[in-house]
FIVEXLUM-487554 format. One record per residue (C-alpha): x, y, z; residue in three letters. Coordinates in steps of 0.001 Angstrom, whole numbers, plus 500000, padded with zeros to 6 digits. Layout:
XYZALA ...
end
This chain:
075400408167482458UNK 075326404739480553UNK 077329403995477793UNK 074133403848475653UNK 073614407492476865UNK 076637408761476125UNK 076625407032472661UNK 073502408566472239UNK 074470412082473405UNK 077723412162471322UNK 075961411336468189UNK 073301414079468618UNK 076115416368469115UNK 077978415226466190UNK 074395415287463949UNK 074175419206465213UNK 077444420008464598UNK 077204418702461334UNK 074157420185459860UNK 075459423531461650UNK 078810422795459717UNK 077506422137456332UNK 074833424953456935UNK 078020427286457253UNK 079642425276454312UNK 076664426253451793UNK 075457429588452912UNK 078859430761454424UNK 078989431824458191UNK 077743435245459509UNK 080821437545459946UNK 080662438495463207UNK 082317440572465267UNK 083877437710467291UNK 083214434527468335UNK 084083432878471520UNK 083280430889474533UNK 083971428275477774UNK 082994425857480098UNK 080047425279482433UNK 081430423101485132UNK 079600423741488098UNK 080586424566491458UNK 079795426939494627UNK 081447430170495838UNK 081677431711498901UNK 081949435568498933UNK 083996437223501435UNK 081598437488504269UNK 082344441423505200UNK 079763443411503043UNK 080497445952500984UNK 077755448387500115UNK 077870449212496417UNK 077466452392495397UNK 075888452956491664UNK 075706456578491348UNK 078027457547488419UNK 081331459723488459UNK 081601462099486023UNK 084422462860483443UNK 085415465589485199UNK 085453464254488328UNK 088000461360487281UNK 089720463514485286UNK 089812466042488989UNK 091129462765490839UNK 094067462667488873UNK 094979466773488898UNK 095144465829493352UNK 098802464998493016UNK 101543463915495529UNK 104809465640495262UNK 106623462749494872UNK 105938458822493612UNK 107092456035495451UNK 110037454077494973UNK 108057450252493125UNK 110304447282491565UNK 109578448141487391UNK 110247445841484454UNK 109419445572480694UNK 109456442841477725UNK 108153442428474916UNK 108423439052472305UNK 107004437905469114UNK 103883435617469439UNK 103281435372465522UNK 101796432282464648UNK 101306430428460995UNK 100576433181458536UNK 098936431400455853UNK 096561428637455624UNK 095035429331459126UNK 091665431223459323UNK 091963434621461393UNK 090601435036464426UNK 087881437828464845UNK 085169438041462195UNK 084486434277462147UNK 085120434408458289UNK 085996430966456955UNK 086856432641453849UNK 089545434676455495UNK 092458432718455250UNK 095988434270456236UNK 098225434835452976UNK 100634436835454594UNK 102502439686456694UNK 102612443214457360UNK 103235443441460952UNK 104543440923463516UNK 102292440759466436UNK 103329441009470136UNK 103342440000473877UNK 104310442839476095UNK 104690442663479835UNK 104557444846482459UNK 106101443674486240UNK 105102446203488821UNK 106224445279492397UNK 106443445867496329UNK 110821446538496922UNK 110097445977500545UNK 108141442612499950UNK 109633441352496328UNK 106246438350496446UNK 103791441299495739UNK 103574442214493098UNK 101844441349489577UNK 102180440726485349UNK 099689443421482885UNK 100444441624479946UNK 098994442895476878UNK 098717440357473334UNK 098205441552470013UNK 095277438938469961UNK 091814438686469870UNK 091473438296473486UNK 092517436618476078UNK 092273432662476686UNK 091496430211479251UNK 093748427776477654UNK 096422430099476578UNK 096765431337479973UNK 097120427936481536UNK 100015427416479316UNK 101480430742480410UNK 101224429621484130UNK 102171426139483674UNK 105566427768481891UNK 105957430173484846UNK 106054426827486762UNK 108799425240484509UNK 111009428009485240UNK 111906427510488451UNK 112172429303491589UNK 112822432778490341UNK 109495432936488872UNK 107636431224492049UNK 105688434330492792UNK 103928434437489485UNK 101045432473489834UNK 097081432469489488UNK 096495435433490936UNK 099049438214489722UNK 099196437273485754UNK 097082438914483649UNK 096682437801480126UNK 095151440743477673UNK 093858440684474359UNK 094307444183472409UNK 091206442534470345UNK 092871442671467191UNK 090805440331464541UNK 093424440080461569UNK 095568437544463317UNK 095536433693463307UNK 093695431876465357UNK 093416428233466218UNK 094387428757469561UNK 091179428868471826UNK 090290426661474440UNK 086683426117473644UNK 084962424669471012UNK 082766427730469216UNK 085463429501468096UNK 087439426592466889UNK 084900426139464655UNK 085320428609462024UNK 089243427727462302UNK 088785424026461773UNK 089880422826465092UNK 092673424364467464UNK 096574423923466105UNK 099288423120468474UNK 101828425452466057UNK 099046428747466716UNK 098825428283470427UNK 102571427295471232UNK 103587430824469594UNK 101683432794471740UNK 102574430658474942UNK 106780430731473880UNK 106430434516473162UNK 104418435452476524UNK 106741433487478550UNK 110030435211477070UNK 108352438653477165UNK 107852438155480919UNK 111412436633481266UNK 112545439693479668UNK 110407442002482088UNK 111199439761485227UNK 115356440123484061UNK 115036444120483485UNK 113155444327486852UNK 114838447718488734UNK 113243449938491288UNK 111508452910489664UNK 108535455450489687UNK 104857455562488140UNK 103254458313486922UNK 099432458489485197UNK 098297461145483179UNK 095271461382480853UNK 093816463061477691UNK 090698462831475673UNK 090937461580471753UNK 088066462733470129UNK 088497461341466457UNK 089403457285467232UNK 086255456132468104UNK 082109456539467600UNK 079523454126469061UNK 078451451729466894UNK 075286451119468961UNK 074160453953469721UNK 070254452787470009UNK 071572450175472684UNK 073067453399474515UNK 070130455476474819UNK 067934452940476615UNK 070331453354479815UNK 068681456191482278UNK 068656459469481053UNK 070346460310484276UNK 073378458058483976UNK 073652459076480181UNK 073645462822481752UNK 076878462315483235UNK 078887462203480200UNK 079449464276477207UNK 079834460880474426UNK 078265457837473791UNK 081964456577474038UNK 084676457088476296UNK 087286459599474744UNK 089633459819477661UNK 093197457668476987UNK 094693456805480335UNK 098539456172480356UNK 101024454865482682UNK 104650455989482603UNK 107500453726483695UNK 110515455631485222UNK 113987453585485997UNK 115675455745489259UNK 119274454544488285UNK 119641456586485390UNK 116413458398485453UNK 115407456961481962UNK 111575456219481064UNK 111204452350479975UNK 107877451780479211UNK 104118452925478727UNK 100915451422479675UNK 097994452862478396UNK 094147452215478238UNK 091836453606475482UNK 088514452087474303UNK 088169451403470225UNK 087823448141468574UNK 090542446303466605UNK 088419446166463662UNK 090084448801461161UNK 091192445872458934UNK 088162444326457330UNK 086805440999456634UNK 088276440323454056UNK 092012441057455152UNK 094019438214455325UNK 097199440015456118UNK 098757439272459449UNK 098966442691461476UNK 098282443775465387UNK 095611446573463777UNK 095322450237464976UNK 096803449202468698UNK 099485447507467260UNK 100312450595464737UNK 100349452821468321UNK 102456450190469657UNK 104695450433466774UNK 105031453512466264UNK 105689454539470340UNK 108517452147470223UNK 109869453341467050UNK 109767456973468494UNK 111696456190471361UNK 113681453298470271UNK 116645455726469714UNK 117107457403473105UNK 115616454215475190UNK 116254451062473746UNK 114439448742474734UNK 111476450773475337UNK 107807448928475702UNK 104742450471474934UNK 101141448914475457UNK 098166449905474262UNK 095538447941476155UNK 091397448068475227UNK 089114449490477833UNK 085383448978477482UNK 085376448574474184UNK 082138446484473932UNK 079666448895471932UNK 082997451111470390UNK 084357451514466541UNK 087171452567464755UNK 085384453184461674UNK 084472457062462791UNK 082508458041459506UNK 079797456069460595UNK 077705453295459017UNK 076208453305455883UNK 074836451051453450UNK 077129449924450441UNK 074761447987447747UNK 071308447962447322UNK 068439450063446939UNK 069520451682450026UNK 073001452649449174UNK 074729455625450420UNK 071909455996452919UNK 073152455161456356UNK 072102451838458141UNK 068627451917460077UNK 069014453419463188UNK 067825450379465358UNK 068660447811463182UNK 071300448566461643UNK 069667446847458189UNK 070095448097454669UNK 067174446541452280UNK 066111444351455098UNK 069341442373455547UNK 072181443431457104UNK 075011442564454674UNK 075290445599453336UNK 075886447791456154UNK 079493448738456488UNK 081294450972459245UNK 083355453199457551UNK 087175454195458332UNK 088733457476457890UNK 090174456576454408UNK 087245454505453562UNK 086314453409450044UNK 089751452440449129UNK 090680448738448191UNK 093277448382450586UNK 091026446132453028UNK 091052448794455789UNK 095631449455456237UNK 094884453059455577UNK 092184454320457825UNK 094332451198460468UNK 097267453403460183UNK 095309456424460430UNK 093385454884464032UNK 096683453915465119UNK 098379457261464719UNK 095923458694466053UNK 096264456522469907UNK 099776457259469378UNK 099497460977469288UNK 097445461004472513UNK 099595458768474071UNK 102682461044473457UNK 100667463995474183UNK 100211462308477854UNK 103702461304478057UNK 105450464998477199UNK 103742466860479377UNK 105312465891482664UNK 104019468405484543UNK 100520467541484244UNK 101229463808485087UNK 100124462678488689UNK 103000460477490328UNK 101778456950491980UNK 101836456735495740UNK 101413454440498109UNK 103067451035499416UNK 099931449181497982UNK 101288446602494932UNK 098459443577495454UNK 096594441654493009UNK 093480438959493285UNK 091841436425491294UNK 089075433706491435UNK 086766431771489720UNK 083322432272489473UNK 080471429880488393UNK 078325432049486366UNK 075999429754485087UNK 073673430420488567UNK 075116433123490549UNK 072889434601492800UNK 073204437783494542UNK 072107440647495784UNK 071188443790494488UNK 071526446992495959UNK 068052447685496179UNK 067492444700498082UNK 065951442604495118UNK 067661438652494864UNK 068851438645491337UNK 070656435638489333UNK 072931434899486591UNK 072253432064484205UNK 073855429480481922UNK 075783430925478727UNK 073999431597475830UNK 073968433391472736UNK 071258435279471143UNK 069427435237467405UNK 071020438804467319UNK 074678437537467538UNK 074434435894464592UNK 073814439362462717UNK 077299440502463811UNK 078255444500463753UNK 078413447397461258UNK 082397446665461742UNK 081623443015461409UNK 078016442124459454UNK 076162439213459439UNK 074282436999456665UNK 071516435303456387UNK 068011437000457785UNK 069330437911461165UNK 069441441050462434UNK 070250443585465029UNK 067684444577467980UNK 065846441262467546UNK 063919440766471019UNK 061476437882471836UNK 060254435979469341UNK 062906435499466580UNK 062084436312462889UNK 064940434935461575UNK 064303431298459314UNK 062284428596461248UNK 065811426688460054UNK 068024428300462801UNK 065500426942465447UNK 066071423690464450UNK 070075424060463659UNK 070186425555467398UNK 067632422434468595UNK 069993420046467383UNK 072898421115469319UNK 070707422199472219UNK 067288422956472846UNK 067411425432475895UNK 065062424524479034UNK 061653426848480351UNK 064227428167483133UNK 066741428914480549UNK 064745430893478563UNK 063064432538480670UNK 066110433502482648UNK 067662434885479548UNK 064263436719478527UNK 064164439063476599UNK 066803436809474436UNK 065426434640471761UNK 068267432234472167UNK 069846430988469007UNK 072860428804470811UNK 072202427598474393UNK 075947426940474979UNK 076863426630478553UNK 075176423451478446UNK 076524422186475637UNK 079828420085476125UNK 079865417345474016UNK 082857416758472626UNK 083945419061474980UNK 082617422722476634UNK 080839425313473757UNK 081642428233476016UNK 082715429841479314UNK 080639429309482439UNK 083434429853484891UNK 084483433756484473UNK 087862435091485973UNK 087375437985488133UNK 090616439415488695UNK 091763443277489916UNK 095253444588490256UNK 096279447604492619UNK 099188449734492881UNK 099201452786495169UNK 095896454730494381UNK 095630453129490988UNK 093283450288490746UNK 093088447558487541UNK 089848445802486733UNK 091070442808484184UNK 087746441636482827UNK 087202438751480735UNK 084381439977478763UNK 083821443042476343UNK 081900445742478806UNK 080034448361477038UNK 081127451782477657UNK 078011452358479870UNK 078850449161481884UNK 082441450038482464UNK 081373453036483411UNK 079439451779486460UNK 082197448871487071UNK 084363451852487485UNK 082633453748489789UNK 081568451584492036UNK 085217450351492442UNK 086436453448493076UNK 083033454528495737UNK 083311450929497276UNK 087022451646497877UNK 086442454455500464UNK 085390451242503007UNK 087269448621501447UNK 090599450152501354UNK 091231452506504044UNK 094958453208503689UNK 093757454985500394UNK 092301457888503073UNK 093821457661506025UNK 096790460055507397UNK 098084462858505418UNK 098457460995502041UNK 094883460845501702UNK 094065459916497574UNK 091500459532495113UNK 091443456242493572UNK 092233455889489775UNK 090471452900488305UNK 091081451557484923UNK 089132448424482856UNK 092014446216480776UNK 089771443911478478UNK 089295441090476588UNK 091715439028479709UNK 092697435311480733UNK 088844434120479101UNK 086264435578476568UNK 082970435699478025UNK 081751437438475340UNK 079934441048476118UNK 078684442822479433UNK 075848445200478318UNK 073658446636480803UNK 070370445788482079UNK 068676448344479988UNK 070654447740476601UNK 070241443662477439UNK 066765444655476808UNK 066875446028472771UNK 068767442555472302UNK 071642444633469438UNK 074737442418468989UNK 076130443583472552UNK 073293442398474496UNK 072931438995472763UNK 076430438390473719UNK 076001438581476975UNK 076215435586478029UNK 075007435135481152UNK 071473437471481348UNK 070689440421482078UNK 072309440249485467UNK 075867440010484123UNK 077061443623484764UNK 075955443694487919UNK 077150440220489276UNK 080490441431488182UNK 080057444453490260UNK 078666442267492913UNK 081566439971493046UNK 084276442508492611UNK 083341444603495265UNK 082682442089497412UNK 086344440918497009UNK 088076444712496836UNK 089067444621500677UNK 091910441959499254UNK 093396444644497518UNK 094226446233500916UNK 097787447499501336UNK 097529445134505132UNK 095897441888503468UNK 097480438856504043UNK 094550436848502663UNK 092763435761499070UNK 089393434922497836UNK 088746431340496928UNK 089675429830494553UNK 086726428485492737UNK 086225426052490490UNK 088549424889487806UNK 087688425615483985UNK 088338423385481627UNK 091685423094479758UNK 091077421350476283UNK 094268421781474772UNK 094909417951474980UNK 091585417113473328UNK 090534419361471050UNK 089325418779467682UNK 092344419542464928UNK 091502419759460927UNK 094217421490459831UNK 095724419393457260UNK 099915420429458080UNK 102924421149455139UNK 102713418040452866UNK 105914418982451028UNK 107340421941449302UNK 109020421757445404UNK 110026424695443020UNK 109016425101439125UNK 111127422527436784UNK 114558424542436094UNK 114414426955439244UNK 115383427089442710UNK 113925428305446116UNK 114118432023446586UNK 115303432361442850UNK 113511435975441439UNK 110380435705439329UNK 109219438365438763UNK 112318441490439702UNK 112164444926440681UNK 112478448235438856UNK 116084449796438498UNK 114582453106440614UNK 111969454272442764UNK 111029457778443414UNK 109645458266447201UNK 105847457182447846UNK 105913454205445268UNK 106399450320445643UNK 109407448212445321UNK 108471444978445088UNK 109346441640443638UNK 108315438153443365UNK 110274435093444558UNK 109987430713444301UNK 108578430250447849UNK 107855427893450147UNK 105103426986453081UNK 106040429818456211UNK 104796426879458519UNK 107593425412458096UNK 109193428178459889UNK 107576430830462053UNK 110924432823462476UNK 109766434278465458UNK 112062436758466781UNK 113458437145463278UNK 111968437919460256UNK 110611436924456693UNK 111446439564454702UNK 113959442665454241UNK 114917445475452870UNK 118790446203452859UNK 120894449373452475UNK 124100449239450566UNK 126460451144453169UNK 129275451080451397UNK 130740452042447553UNK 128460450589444847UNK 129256447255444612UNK 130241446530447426UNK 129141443264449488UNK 128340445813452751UNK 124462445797452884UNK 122636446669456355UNK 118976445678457001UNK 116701448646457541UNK 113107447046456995UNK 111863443882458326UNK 108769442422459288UNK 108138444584462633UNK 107933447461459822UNK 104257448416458513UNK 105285449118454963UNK 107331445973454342UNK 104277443255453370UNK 105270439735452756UNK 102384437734450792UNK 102956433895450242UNK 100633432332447455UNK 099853428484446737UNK 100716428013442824UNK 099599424015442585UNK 098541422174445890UNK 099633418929443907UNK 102692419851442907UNK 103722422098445909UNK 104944424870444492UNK 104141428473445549UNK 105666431907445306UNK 106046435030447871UNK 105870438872446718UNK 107821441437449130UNK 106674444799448947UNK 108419447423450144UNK 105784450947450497UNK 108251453377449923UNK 107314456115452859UNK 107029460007450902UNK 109380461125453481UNK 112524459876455837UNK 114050457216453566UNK 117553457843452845UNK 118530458496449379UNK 120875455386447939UNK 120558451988446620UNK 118504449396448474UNK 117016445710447792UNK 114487443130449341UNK 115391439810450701UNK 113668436646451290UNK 113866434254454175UNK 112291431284453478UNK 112259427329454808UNK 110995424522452302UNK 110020421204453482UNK 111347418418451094UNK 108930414748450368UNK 110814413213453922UNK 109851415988456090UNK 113249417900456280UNK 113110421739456598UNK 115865423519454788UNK 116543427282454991UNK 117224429375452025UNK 117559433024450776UNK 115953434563447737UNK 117674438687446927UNK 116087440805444551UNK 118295442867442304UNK 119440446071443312UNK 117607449659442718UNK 117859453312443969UNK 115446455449446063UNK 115291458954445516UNK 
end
């Protein structure tokens, strides 16, 4: 290209992005669901030439849940480690990731978020073996993952075995955390560019979480159990479902998958259990909008509340809560209905999911809904909910099924989407296309809504504005082939093509599977429906009958046990079937690459399932490189000027103090002189506190028995001037109705302000003291 052609192409992307920009500016952006994307680069693949034949029929829920009641009298003996670390990034003054809000803006903390890793490995042959690593993020990252690998690197030689193809990067999907950390330029958009402070948190904490698994690394045992949860989730696309085949649909008794799957971690030294992994499908969308409270959501309340329960008897225990197919799945289980209007009350249409013709109104709602509390309730509620399953699995013993086998293998590659060809099991050549995004996208979710005049279920021709035909012109105007490849999809945003400044979205995909003993791990980068998983599923586990033979030969003949870990290591967005692709709801326009996409997954993963093996020595390719854009990516977030306090006061001196007493269920709180928390993310330690006096009144003995890992300790930071730099932080302590200790108790404030030369200074801020009780 000529330098006149790329001066020409730059400033028709810059035109676009503006008028997009300013568009979103005036008429504020669609809240959707989730935005994000990657890179079309290009570049050929070469499946593994043995054929597998794919099998599409459809197990049944009793028939996996039959698979796992086959047990073995006794697990074998795998190398087992656990860590966790805190990945919190800047709590204020960065946009959340998630709902692609620009109005929600982080003011605050309620609940650190996490990286937890699981090691599972071969003790004959310490190189096999692989990293489930689960993030209390939105998803999982292209770029954040290179920065976990290249840190792996920087380590040295004890971590050499950690590489491409055993490191698994999971998002729990959470959408009330900060972003700023993707590698691709949609999402950065609503976040005003992608900060180095964001990112770097999540790399630092993933790292020491797997240093801390790869250090506590002992041999141990694996057992998998399962239960269903009937009250955590409801389809929130439930028109989208019904177009799959009756006879697939037949097969199962929801619209969603109920059934939690957990994995227990046993240490043989001392016989003590030091970790769970478990996999249920419900979105991280229990906090709303207009949140702008830090917190890991309803999987990060399980999480919490897991670790808390065992904390006592097994330090150091680690429990993950990782999404399933959670594509088409809600947390808000009362159903959607509309909340102003003409129409309100009256549930959302059907198909549409409209109320008055626009779908702004139409709001999922949460167990507790209706309160002003931005969703924490019906969160905690969700949450509690996981955790009871998961402790439900994890007590009864007896009906756990121990792993077997000396299988611990792991593959990955990368796959050009934007033209895969394949296929089909019917003998029909089917292809994949470039990424793009559909007019429906932009109407978001009943957990997420739209603005504007999009809406759900919008197939061929659009009837959204004229407007967004030009807005999506300007940054791309998608080709004959590319539309009708994508047909039925009225695109809106022809990204895969699209890479000036740099790549719009995710062309390259990451297939990646994990094995150990009968139990198989597909890590997918995209959202899959609950239908879709369901057929990724089962044709793992019917292709495995060829493509792993150890599973059936001899006397330790096993069903496999295969699992779906999602968002992971990208975000491509959604993988809705063929027949839901069709209706064009939110799901469908997500997916990205056609109505192919769920089965060129299948395609692919099959193909490569005889790596997985217990005798492979071999890997798939490669494949072509993504982009990594962490080095050129677009950054508008204006950084900590300076910090001062009121004339006459201090840093962390007491504004506003709390109340001499406090009967149980109330709020202690009290408000301080604060300054910016960018200055410090205190990771590993915390911003506020709540200490017990332990010793006579009086007395200087105070113990810390609240911090910021606790749900009912909130920290909330608020700018006072911008010119004069002054702010202040309220601590809130929610006083639980039962379990405190009677006695005498205050909150303390960790803060760092940044003086006119740029030097950080710590400083303290204690409330005065009150009684509980």
């Amino acid at each position: 290209m000529t330098g006149k052609s790329v001066a020409v192409a730059v400033t028709t992307a810059v035109i676009g992005l503006f008028v997009f920009t300013q568009l979103i500016a005036t008429f504020r952006l669609p809240e959707l669901d989730f935005w994000r994307w990657s890179k079309w680069t290009g570049g050929d693949l070469t499946i593994v030439e043995e054929t597998v034949e794919i099998n599409y029929a459809l197990e049944t829920q009793a028939k996996e849940t039959e698979n796992l009641g086959e047990r073995q009298s006794t697990g074998d003996q795998y190398l087992l480690g656990v860590g966790k670390a805190d990945i919190t990034g800047p709590v204020a003054e960065v946009e959340f990731m998630g709902y692609a809000n620009l109005s929600q803006i982080g003011s605050g903390l309620r609940q650190r978020i996490y990286s937890r890793a699981f090691i599972i490995g071969d003790t004959q042959n310490p190189n096999d073996r692989f990293i489930y690593m689960i993030l209390d993020t939105q998803s999982g990252d292209t770029a954040i993952r290179h920065g976990i690998l290249q840190g792996l690197q920087n380590l040295g030689s004890d971590y050499a075995m950690y590489g491409e193809s055993n490191v698994a990067v999971v998002g729990t999907h959470q959408h009330s955390g900060p972003a700023a950390w993707l590698n691709y330029l949609l999402p950065q958009i609503t976040s005003k560019g992608f900060d180095p402070q964001s990112y770097s948190a999540i790399v630092d904490g993933a790292l020491l979480s797997i240093q801390r698994a790869h250090e506590s690394l002992e041999a141990g045992t694996l057992s998998v159990g399962t239960t269903d949860i009937e009250d955590a989730n409801i389809s929130r696309s439930l028109w989208a479902y019904l177009q799959n085949p009756a006879s697939q649909r037949a097969q199962y008794s929801d619209s969603v998958d109920k059934t939690m799957t957990l994995l227990k971690f046993t240490r043989s030294s001392d016989g003590k259990d030091i970790g769970v992994l478990s996999w249920f499908a419900v979105h991280g969308t229990s906090m709303l909008g207009n949140n702008s409270i830090v917190t890991g959501d309803n999987k990060g309340v399980a999480a919490y509340l897991f670790e808390r329960a065992m904390n006592e008897t097994n330090p150091g225990f680690v429990a993950g809560f990782s999404q399933a197919n959670v594509g088409d799945t809600s947390p808000n289980v009362e159903g959607a209905y509309c909340e102003s209007g003409a129409q309100a009350g009256q549930q959302c249409d059907f198909e549409t999911s409209l109320c008055d013709g626009t779908s702004e109104a139409c709001h999922g709602r949460g167990p507790y809904w209706g309160l002003n509390d931005y969703g924490t309730k019906s969160c905690f509620e969700i949450g509690t909910r996981q955790f009871n399953g998961a402790q439900g699995i994890y007590n009864n013993t007896d009906d756990m099924t121990p792993i077997a086998g000396a299988a611990v293998k792991s593959l990955h590659s990368y796959v050009d989407f934007s033209n895969y060809t394949f296929q089909l099991p019917n003998g029909s050549i089917a292809q994949t296309c470039p990424a793009a995004l559909g007019y429906s996208f932009a109407a978001g979710t009943t957990d997420g809504p739209g603005a504007f005049d999009f809406k759900q279920n919008n197939s061929g021709t659009p009837d959204a504005s004229p407007v967004w035909a030009v807005v999506g012109g300007l940054l791309k105007e998608p080709s004959p082939e590319q539309k009708a490849c994508q047909a039925p999809k009225p695109i809106l945003l022809d990204v895969g093509q699209q890479d000036v400044p740099y790549a719009w979205a995710p062309n390259i995909v990451d297939i990646q599977m994990f094995r150990v003993g009968q139990l198989i791990i597909i890590v997918s980068p995209g959202e899959a429906t609950t239908m879709s998983g369901r057929r990724w599923r089962s044709a793992i586990a019917n292709a495995s009958a060829s493509a792993l033979p150890d599973l059936s030969s001899g006397n330790s003949s096993q069903s496999p046990i295969v699992v779906l870990g999602a968002p992971a290591n990208s975000y491509t967005h959604y993988i809705a079937t063929e027949y839901e692709y069709q209706v064009q709801r939110y799901e469908g326009a997500s997916t990205l690459y056609g109505a192919n996409t769920l089965n060129a997954y299948i395609n692919v993963s099959t193909g490569f399932l005889p790596y997985l093996a217990a005798d492979s020595t071999s890997s798939p390719p490669a494949g072509p490189q993504p982009p990594i854009n962490t080095n050129n990516s677009l950054d508008f977030i204006t950084g900590v000027v300076f910090d001062a306090p009121p004339i006459l006061k201090s840093f962390g001196d007491v504004q506003s103090d709390v109340a001499a007493s406090y009967p149980l269920g109330a709020v202690a709180n009290a408000t301080f002189v604060g300054a910016n928390p960018r200055n410090n993310l205190r990771l590993e330690g915390t911003f506020a506190a709540v200490e017990m006096e332990a010793g006579d009144a009086g007395s200087s003995d105070w113990t810390t028995v609240r911090d910021d890992k606790d749900w009912e300790l909130v920290y909330e930071w608020t700018r006072t001037n911008e010119v004069l730099g002054t702010s202040q932080v309220t601590i809130s302590w929610e006083i639980p109705s039962a379990g405190v200790a009677p006695g005498t108790y205050r909150l303390r404030y960790y803060g760092d302000a940044k003086s006119v030369g740029g030097t950080i200074t710590p400083f303290t801020g204690v409330s005065a003291a009150f009684t509980v009780g």
